[in-house]
C-alpha positions as CSV (number, residue, x, y, z in Angstrom):
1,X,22.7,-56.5,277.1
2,X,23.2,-60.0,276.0
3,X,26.6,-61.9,276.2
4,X,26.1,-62.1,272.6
5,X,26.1,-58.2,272.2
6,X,28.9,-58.1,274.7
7,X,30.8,-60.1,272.1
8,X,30.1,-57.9,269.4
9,X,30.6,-55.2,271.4
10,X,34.7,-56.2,272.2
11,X,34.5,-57.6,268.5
12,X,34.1,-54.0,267.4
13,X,37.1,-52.6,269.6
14,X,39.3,-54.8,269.1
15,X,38.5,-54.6,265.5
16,X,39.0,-50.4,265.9
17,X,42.1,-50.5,267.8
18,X,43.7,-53.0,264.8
19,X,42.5,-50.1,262.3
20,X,44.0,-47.5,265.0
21,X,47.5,-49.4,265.1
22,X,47.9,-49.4,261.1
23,X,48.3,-45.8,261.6
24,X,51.9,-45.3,263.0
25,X,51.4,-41.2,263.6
26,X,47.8,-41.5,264.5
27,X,44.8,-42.5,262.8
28,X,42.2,-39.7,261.7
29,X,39.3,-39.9,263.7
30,X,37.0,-38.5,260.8
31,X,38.0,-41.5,258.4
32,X,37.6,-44.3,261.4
33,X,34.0,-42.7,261.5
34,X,33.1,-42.9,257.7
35,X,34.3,-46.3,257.7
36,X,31.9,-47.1,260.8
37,X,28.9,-44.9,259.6
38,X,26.6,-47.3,258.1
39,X,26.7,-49.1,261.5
40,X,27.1,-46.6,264.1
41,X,25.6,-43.2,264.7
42,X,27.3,-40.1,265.3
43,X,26.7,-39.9,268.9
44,X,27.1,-43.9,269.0
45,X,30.6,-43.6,267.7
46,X,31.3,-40.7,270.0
47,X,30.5,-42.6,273.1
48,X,32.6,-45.6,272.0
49,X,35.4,-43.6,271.3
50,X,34.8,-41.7,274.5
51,X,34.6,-45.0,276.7
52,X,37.6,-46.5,274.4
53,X,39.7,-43.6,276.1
54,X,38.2,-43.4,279.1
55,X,39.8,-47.2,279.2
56,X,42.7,-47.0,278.3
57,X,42.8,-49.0,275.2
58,X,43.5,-45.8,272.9
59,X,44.7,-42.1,273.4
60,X,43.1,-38.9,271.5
61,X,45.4,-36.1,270.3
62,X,43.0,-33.4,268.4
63,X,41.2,-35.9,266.0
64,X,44.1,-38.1,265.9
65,X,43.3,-41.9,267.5
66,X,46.5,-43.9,268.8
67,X,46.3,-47.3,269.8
68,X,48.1,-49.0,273.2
């Protein structure tokens, strides 16, 4: 991976957990897909959200997303 896709790569999160925090009783993980679609696979977006929580930087509750 180059430091350029690094960059785009925390870009994206930090982007997703600002999305995540607009949502004060969690943030429907469905909708944070359809938004991301045309960019990310299914399995893609998955794996990010799995690694995202895996982190630390956001909590899953059912298909709810909450930001730290």
């Amino acid at each position: 991976m180059t430091d350029e896709q690094k960059l785009a790569v925390i870009s994206l999160v930090d982007g997703i957990c600002d999305v995540i925090k607009t949502a004060n009783n969690g943030f429907p993980e469905g909708a944070l897909y359809a938004y991301l679609m045309d960019k990310l696979t299914l399995t893609q977006f998955q794996a990010l959200v799995a690694a995202m929580v895996q982190s630390g930087k956001i909590s899953k509750s059912g298909n709810l997303l909450f930001a730290r």
